[in-house]
Residue frames relative to the residue before (quaternion, step in Angstrom):
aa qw qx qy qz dx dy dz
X 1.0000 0.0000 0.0000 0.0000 0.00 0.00 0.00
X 0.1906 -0.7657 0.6030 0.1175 4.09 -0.82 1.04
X 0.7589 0.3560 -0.4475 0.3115 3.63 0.67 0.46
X 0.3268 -0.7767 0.5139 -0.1607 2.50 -1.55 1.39
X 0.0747 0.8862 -0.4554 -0.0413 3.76 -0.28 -0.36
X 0.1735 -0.7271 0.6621 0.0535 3.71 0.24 1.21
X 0.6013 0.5901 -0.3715 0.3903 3.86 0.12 -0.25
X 0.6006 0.5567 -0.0948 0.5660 3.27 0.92 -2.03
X 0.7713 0.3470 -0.3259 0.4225 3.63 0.25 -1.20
X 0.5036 0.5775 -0.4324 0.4753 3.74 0.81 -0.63
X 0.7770 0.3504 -0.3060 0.4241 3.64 0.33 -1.12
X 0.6560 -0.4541 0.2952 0.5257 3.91 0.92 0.20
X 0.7976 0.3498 -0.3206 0.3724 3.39 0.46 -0.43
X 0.2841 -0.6259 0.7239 -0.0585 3.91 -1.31 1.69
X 0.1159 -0.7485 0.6424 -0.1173 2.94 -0.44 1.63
X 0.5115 0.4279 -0.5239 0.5300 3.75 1.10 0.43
X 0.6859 0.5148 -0.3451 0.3814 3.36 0.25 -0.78
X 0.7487 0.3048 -0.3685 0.4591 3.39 1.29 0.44
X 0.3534 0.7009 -0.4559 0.4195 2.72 1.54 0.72
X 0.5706 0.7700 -0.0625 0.2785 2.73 1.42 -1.67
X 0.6106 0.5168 -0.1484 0.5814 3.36 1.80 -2.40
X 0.5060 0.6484 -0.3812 0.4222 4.12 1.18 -0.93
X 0.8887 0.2670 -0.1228 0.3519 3.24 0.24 -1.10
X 0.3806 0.6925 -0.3988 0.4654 3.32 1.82 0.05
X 0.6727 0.6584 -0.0986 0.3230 2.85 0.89 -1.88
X 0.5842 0.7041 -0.3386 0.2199 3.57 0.54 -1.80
X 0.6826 0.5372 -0.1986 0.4538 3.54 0.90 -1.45
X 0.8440 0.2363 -0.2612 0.4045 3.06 0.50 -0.90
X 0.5376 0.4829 -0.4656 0.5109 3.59 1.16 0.42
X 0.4988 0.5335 -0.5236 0.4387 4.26 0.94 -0.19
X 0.4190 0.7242 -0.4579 0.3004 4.07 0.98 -0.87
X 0.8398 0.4270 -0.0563 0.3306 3.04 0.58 -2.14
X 0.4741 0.7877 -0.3426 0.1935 3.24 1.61 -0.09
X 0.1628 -0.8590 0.4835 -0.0435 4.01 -0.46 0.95
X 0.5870 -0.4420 0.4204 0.5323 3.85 -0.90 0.14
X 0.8211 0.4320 -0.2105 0.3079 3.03 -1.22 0.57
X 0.5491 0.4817 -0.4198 0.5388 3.71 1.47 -0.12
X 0.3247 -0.7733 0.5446 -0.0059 2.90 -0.83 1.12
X 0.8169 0.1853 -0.0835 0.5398 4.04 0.83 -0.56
X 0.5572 -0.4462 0.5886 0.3794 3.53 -1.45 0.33
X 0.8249 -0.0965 0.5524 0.0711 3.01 -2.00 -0.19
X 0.8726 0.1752 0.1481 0.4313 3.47 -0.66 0.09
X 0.4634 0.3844 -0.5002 0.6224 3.61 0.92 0.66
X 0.6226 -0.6199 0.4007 0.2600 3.22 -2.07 -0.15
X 0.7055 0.1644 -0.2281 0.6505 3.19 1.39 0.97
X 0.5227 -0.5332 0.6379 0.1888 3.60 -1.36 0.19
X 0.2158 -0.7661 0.6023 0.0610 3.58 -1.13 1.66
X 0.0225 -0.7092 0.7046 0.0007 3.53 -0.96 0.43
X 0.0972 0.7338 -0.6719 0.0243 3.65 -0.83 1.04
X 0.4892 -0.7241 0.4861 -0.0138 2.76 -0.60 2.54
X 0.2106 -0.6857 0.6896 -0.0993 3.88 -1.23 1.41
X 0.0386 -0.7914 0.6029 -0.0929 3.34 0.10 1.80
X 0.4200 0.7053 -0.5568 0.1271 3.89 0.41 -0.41
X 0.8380 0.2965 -0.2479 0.3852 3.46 1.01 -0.10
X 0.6315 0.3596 -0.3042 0.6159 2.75 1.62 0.63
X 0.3869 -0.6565 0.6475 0.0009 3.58 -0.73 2.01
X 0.8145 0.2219 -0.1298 0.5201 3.98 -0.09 -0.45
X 0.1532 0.7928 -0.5605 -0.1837 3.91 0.41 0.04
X 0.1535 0.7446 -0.6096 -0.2243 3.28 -0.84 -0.23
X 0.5520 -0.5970 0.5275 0.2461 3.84 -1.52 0.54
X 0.1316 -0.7975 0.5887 0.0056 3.08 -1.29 0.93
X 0.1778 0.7679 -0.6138 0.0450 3.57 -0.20 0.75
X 0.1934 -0.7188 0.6671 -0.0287 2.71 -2.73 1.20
X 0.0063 -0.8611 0.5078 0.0257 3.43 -0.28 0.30
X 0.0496 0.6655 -0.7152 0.2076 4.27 -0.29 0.78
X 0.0872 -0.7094 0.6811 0.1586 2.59 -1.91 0.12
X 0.7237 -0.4121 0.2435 0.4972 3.89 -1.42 0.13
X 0.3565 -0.6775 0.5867 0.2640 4.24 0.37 -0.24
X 0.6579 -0.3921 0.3002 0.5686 4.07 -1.52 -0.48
X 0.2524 0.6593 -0.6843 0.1825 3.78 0.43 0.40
X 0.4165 0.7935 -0.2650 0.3559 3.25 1.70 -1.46
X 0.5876 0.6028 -0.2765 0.4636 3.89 1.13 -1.43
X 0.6602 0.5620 -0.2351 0.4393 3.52 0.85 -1.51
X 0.6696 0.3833 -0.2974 0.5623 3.51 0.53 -1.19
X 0.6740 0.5739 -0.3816 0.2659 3.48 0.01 -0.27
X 0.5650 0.5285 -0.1828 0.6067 2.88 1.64 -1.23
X 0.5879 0.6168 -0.1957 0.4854 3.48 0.70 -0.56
X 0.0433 0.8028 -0.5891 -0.0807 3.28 0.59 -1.27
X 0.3728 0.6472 -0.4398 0.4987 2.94 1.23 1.29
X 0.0365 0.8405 -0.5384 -0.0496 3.98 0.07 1.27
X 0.6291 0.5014 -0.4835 0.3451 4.13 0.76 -0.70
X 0.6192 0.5754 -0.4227 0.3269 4.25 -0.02 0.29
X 0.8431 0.3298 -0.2192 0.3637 2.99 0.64 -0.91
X 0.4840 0.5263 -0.5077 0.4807 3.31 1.23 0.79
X 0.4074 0.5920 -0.4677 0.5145 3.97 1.14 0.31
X 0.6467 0.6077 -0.2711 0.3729 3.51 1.10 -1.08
X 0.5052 0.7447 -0.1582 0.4065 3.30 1.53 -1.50
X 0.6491 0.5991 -0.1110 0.4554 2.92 0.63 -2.01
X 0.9557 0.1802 -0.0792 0.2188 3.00 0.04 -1.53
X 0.3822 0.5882 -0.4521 0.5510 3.28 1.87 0.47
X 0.7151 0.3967 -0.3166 0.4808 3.88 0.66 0.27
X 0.7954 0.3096 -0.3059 0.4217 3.23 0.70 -0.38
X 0.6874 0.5724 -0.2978 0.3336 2.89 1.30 -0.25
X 0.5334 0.6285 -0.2600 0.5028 2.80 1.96 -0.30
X 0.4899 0.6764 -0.2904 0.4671 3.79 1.60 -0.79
X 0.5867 0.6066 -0.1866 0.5031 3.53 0.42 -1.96
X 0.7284 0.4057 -0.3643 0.4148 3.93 0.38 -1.34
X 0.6239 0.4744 -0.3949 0.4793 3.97 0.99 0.09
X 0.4158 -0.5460 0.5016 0.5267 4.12 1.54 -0.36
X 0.3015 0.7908 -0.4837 0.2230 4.00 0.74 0.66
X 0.1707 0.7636 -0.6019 -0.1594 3.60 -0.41 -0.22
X 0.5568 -0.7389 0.3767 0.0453 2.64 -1.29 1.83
X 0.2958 -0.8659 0.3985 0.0628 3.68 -0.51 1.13
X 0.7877 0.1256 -0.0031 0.6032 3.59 1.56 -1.10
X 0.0795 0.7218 -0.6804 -0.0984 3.63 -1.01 -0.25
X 0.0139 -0.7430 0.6692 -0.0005 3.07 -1.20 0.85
X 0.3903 -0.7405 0.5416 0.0772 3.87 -1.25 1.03
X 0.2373 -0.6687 0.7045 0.0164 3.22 -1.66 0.97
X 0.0696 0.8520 -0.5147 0.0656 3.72 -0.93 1.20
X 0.1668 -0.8600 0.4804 -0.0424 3.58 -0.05 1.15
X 0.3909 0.7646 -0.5103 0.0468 3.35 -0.37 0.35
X 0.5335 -0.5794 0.4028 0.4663 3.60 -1.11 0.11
X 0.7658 0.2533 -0.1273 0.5772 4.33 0.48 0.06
X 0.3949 -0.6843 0.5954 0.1460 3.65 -0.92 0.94
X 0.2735 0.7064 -0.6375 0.1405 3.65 0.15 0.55
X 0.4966 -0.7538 0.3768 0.2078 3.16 -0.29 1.98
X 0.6022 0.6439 -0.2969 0.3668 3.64 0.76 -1.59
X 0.7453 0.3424 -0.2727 0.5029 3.34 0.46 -1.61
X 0.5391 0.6006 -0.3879 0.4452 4.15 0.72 -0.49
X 0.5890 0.6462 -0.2317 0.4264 3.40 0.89 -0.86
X 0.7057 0.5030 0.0042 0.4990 2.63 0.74 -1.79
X 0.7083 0.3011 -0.2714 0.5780 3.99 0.46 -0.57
X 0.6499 0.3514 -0.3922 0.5480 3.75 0.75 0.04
X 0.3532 0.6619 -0.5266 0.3999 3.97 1.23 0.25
X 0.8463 0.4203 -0.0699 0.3197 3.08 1.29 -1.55
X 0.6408 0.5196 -0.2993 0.4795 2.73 1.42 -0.30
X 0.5481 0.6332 -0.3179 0.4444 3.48 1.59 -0.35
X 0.4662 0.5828 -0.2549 0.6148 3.64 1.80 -0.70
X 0.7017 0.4659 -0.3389 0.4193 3.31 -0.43 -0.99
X 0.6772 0.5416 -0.2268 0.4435 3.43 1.05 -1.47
X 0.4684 0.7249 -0.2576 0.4344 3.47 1.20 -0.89
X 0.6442 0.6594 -0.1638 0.3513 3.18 0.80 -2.18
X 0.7134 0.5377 -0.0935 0.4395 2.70 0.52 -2.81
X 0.2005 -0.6829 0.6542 0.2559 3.59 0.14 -1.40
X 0.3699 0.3492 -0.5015 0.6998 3.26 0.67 1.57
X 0.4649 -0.7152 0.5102 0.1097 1.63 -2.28 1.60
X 0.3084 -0.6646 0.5154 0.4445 4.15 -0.97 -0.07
X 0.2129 -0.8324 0.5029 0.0942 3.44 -0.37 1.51
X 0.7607 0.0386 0.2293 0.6061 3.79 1.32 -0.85
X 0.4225 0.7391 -0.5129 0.1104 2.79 -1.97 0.13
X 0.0428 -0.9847 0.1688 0.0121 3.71 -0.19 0.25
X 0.5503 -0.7324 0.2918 0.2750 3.33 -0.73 0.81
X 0.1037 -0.7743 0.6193 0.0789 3.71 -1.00 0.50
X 0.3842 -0.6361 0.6667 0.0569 3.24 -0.80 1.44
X 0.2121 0.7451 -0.6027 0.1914 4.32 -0.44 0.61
X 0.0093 0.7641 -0.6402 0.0786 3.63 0.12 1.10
X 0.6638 0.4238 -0.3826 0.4831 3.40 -1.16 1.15
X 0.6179 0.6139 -0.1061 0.4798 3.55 1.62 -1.30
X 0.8047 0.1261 0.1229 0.5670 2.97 0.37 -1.65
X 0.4348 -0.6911 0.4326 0.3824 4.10 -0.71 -0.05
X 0.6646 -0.4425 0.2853 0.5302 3.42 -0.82 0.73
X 0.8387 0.3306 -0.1745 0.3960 3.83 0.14 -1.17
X 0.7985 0.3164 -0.2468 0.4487 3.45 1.03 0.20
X 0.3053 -0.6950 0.6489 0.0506 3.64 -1.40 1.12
X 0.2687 -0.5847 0.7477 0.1638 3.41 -1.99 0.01
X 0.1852 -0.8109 0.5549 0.0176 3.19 -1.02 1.20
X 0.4105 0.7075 -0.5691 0.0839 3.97 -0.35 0.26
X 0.4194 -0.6953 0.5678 -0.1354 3.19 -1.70 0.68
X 0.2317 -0.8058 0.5266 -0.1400 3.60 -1.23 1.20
X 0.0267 -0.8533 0.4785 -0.2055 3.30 -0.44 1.33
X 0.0972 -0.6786 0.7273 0.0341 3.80 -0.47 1.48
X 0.1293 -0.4584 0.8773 0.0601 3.11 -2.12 0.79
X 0.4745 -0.5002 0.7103 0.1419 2.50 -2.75 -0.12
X 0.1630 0.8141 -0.5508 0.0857 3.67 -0.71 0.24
X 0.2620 -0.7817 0.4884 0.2859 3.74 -0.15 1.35
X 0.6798 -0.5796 0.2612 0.3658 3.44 -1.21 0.95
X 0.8096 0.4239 -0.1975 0.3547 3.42 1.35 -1.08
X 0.5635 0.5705 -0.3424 0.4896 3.17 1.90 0.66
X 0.1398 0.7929 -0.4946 0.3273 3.75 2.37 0.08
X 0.2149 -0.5916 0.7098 0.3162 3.97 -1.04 1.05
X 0.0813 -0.6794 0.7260 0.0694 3.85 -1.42 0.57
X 0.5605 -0.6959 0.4277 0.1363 3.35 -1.07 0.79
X 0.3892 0.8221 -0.1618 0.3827 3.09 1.56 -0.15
X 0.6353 0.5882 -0.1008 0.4903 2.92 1.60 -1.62
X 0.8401 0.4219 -0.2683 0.2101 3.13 0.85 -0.98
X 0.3140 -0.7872 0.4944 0.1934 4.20 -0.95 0.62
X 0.6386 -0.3624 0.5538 0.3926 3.20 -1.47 0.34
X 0.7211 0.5533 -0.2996 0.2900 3.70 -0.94 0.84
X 0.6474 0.4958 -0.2138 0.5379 2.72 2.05 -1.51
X 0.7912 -0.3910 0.4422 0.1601 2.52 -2.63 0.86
X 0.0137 -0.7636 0.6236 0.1668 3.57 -1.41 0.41
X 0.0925 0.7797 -0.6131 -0.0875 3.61 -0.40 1.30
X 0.3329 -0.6421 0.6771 0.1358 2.76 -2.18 0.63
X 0.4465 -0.6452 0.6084 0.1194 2.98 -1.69 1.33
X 0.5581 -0.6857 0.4333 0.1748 3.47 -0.65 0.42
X 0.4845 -0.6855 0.5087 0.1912 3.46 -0.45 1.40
X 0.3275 -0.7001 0.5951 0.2202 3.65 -1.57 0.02
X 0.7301 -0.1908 0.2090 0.6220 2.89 1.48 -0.67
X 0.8157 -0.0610 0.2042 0.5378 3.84 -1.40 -1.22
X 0.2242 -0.6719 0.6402 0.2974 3.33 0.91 -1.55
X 0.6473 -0.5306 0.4000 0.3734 2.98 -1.51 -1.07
X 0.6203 0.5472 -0.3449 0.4436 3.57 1.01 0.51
X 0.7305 0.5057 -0.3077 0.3404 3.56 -1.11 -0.10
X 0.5435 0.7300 -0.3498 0.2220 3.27 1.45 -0.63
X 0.3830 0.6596 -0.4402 0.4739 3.96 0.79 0.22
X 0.6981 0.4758 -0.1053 0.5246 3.37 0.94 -1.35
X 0.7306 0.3895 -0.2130 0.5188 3.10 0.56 -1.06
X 0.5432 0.5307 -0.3605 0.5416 4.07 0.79 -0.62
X 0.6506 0.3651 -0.4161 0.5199 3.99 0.26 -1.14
X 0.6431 0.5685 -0.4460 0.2536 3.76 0.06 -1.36
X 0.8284 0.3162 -0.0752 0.4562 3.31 0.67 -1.31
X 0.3626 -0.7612 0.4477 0.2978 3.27 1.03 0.07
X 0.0194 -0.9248 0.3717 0.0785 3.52 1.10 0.91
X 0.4819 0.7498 -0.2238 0.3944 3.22 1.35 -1.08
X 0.7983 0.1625 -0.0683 0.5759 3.55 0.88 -1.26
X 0.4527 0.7000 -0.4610 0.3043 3.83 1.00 -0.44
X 0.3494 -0.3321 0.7541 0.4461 3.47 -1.94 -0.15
X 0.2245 -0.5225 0.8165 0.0998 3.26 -1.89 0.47
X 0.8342 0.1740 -0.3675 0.3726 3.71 0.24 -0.44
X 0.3523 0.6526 -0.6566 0.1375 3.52 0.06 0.74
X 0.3628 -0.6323 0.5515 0.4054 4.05 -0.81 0.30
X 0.2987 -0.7625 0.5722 0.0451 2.81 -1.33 1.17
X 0.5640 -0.6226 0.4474 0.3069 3.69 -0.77 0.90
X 0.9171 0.2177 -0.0950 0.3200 3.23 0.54 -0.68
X 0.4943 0.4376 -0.4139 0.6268 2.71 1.52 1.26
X 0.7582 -0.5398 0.1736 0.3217 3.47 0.94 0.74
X 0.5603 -0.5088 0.3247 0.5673 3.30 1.99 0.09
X 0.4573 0.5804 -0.5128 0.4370 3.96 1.30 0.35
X 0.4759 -0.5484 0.5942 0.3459 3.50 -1.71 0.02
X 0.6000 -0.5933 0.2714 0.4629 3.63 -1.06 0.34
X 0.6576 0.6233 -0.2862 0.3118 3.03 1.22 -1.63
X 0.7206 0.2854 -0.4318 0.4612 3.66 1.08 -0.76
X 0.3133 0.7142 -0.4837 0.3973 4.00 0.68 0.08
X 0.6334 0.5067 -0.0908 0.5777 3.44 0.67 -2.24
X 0.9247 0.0106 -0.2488 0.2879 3.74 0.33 -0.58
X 0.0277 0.8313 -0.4922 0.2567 3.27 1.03 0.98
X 0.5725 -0.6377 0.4379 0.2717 3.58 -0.54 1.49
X 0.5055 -0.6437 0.5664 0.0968 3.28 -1.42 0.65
X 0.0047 0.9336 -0.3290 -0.1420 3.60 0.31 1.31
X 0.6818 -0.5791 0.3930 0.2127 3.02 -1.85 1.49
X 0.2192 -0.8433 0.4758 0.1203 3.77 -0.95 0.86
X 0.5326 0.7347 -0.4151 0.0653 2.94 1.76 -0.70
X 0.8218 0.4042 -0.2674 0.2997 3.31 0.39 -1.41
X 0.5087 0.6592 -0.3574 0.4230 3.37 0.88 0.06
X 0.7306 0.1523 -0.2388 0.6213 3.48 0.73 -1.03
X 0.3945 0.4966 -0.6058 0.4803 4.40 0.52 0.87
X 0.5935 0.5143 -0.3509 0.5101 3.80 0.92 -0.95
X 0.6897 0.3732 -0.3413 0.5182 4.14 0.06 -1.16
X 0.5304 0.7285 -0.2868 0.3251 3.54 0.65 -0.70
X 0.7730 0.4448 -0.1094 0.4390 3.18 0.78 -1.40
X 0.8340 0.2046 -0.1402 0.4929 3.22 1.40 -0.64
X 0.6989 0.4093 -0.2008 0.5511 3.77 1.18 -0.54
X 0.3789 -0.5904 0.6223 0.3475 3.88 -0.71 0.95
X 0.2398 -0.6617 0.7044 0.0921 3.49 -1.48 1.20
X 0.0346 0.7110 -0.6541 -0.2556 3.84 -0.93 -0.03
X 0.8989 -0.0808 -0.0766 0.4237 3.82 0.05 0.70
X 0.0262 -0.7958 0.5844 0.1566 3.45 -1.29 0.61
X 0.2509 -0.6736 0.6737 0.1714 3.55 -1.28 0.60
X 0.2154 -0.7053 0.6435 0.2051 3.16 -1.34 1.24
X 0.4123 -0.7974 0.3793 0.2242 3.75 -0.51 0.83
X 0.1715 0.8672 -0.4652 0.0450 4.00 0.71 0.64
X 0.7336 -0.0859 0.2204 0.6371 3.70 -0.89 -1.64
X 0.7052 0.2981 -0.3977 0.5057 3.48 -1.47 1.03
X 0.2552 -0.8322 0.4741 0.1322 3.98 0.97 -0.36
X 0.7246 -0.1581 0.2227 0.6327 3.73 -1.04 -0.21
X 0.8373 0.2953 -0.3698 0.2738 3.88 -0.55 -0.43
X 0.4410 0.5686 -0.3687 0.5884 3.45 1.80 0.06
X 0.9049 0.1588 -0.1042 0.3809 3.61 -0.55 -1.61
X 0.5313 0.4514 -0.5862 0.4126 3.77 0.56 -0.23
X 0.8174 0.3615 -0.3827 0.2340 3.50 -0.10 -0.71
X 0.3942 0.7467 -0.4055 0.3502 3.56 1.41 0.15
X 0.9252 0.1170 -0.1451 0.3305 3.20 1.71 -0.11
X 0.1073 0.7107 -0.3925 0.5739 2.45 2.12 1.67
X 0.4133 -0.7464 0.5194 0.0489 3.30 -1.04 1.11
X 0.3337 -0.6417 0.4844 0.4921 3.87 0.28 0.64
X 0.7001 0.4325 -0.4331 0.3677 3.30 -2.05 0.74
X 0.6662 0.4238 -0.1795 0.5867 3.40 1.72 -1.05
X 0.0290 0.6481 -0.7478 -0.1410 3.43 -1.44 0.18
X 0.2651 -0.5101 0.7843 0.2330 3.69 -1.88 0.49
X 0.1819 -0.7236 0.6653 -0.0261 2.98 -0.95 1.56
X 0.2626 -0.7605 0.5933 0.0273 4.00 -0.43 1.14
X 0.3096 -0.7197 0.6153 0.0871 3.40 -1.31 1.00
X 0.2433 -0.8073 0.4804 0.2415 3.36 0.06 1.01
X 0.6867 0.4200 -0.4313 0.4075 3.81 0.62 -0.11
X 0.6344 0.6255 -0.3874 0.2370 3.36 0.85 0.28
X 0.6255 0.7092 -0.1715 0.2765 2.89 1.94 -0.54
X 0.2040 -0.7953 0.4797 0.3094 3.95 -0.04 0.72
X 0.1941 0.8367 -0.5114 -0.0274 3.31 -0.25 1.22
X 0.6085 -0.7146 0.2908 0.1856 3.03 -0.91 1.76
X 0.7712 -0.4683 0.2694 0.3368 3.64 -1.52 0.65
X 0.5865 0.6359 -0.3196 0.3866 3.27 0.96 -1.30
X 0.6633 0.5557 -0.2625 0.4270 3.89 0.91 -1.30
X 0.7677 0.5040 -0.2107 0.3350 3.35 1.03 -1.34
X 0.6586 0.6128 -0.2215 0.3764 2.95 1.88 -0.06
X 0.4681 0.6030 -0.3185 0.5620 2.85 1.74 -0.65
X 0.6999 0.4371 -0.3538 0.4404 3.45 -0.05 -1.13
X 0.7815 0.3990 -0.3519 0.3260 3.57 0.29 -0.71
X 0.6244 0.5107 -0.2382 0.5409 3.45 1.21 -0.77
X 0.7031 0.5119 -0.2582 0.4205 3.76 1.31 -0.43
X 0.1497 -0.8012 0.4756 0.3309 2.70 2.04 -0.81
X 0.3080 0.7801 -0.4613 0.2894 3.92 1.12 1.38
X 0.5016 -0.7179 0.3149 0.3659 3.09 -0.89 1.54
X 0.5094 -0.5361 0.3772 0.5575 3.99 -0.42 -0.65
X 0.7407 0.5028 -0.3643 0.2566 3.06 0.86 -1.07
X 0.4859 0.7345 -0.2124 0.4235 3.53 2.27 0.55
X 0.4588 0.6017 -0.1866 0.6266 2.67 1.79 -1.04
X 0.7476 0.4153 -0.3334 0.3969 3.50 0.04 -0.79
X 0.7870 0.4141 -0.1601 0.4284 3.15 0.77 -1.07
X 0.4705 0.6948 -0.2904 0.4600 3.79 1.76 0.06
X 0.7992 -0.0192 0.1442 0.5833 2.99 0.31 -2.15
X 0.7148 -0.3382 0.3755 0.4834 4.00 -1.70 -0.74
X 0.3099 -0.6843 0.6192 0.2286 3.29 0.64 -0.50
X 0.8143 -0.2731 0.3531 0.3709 3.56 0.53 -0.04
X 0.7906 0.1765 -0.1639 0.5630 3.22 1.30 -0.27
X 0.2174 -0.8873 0.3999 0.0738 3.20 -0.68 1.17
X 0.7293 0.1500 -0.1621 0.6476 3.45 0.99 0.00
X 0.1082 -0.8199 0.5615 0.0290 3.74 -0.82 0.32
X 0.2381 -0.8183 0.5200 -0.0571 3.79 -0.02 1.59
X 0.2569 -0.6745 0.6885 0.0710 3.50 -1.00 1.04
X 0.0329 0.7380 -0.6533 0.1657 3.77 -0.76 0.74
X 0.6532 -0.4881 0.5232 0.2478 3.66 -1.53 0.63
X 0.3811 -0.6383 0.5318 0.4057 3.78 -0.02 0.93
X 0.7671 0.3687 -0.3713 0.3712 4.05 0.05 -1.06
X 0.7069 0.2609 -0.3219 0.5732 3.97 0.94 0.31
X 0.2077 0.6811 -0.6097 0.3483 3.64 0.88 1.14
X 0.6451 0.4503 -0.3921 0.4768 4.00 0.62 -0.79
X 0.4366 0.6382 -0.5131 0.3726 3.73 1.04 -1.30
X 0.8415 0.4739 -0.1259 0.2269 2.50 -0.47 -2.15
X 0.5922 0.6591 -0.1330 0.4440 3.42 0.70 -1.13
X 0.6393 0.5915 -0.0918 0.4827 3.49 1.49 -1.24
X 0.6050 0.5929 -0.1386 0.5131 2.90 1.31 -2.24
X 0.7320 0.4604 -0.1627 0.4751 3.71 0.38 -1.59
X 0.7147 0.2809 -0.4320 0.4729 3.89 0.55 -0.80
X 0.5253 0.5210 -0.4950 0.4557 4.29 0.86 -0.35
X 0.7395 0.3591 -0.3069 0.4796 4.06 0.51 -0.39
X 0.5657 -0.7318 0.2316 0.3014 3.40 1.50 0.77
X 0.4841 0.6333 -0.4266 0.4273 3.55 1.51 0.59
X 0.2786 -0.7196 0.6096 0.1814 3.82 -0.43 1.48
X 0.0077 0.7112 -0.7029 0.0002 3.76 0.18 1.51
X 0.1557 -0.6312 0.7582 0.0495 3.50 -1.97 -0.13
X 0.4256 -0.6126 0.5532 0.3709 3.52 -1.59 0.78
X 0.2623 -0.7918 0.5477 0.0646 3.55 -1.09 0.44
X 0.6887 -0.2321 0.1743 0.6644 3.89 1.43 -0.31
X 0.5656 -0.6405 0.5074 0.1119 3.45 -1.47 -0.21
X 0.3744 -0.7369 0.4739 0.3037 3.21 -0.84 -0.06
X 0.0238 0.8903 -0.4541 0.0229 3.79 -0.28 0.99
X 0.5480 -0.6268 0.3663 0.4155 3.93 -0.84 -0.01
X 0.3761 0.6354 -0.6173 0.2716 3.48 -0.75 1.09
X 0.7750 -0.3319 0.2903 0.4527 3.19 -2.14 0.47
X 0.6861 0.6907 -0.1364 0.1831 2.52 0.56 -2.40
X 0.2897 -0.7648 0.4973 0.2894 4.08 -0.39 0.22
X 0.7125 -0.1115 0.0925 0.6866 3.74 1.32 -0.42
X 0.0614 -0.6253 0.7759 -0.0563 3.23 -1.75 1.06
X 0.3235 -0.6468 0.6893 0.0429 3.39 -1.35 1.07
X 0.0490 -0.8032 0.5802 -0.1260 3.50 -0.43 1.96
């Protein structure tokens, strides 16, 4: 490569050194490769040659999020290959919630210093995640913006087209008074809430690694950065065989935000609060935040990360379908008639 810039580099920005993050990188973006990519790297866009034979009506889905101050945590950490899983999966998981299956993903990296290694590294993760998702990582790119960003810190966010045939669109329409509400297990915080969760703990100045008793002998920081889990192939599996009538992906705003995004007025998903396995990490916050519940709920998953409407008489199907794709789902409430869109009983 002959470009260079001694000028550019004075002003903060090393435009080899992103040459440098390119070739770090390559390997772990060849992983993610799938039918249909069509180009290398390093052109001025990302091919995708699209395989419709099974799909008579395509239609495109796109999502696009990024990682939020969880970002704070990794820093502290100095921990960069996870939170590009995170990336990933606030898009695809958001895609899938339409019956999509995601095809590409492509990444956006900002920081105030090119430090190839750690670049490398956060596209490690995003190249995983991609793995997960089944999609390919076609592109995406890095900005070098000293003055902008501090030397040791970046913004990560990310974009993601699926495919979904028109007559397979989940529509809300479908769904009755009777059905099932399952929940998909959480990994953890995910990628939301983390404002909240940063003040609580006072992250900024804390140890993050000390083990903590009540998180099972973990440290917070790895707790705090536990990957965001991927739903795709699992709920493409329930798909194929059990009639879904809605999914909620479960992010910022929690159960009182996303369940009802796919509740049809007239309907409510009425939740059993004793059914729910909600995980250590939550119970801490609240206690150390001194946070009502009915916050909690309305903050983070609580423990559940995705939440599936199904026909009560294919609730076992399903349930079956999901524990063979290794997700320990569980029914969690129903669907019932009311104003309301969800009530936690």
């Amino acid at each position: 490569m002959q470009s260079h810039s001694d000028s550019y580099k004075a002003a903060g920005v090393d435009i080899t050194a992103g040459y440098r993050a390119v070739e770090l990188m390559k390997r772990h973006i060849a992983r993610t490769a799938v039918p249909g990519v069509y180009s290398d790297i390093g052109g001025f866009g990302g091919l995708f040659a699209l395989d419709l034979s099974d799909t008579p009506h395509p239609v495109l889905v796109a999502g696009t999020d990024g990682v939020g101050t969880k970002l704070k945590i990794a820093f502290r950490m100095d921990r960069h290959d996870t939170v590009g899983i995170d990336c990933v999966a606030m898009c695809v998981n958001d895609v899938v919630c339409c019956g999509a299956k995601p095809l590409y993903f492509l990444d956006y990296i900002a920081c105030g210093k090119n430090v190839p290694e750690r670049i490398a590294d956060i596209v490690a993760g995003v190249a995983e995640g991609c793995v997960q998702a089944g999609c390919a990582l076609t592109g995406g790119e890095t900005a070098e913006m000293p003055g902008f960003y501090p030397e040791n810190e970046y913004d990560l966010a990310g974009f993601c087209t699926g495919v979904v045939d028109r007559d397979r669109i989940l529509r809300q329409e479908t769904m009755q008074a009777g059905d099932v509400v399952i929940a998909l297990p959480s990994s953890g915080v995910h990628s939301n809430g983390f404002s909240l969760v940063r003040r609580v703990f006072d992250v900024e100045h804390a140890d993050l690694t000390v083990p903590q008793e009540a998180l099972g002998g973990a440290s917070l920081g790895e707790t705090l950065l536990t990957p965001t889990k991927i739903y795709v192939k699992p709920v493409l599996a329930l798909l194929e065989k059990v009639q879904v009538r809605g999914i909620s992906h479960i992010t910022g705003g929690g159960f009182y935000e996303n369940i009802p995004r796919s509740i049809p007025d007239g309907l409510c998903a009425e939740i059993d609060r004793k059914s729910l396995r909600i995980l250590p990490i939550f119970d801490l916050i609240a206690s150390v935040g001194n946070i009502p519940e009915r916050d909690m709920f309305n903050t983070f998953n609580m423990g559940v990360g995705m939440s599936i409407v199904v026909p009560a008489e294919e609730a076992d199907t399903a349930l079956e379908i999901l524990r063979e794709q290794g997700e320990d789902a569980y029914v969690m409430g129903r669907i019932v008639k009311a104003d309301e869109k969800i009530r936690i009983v």
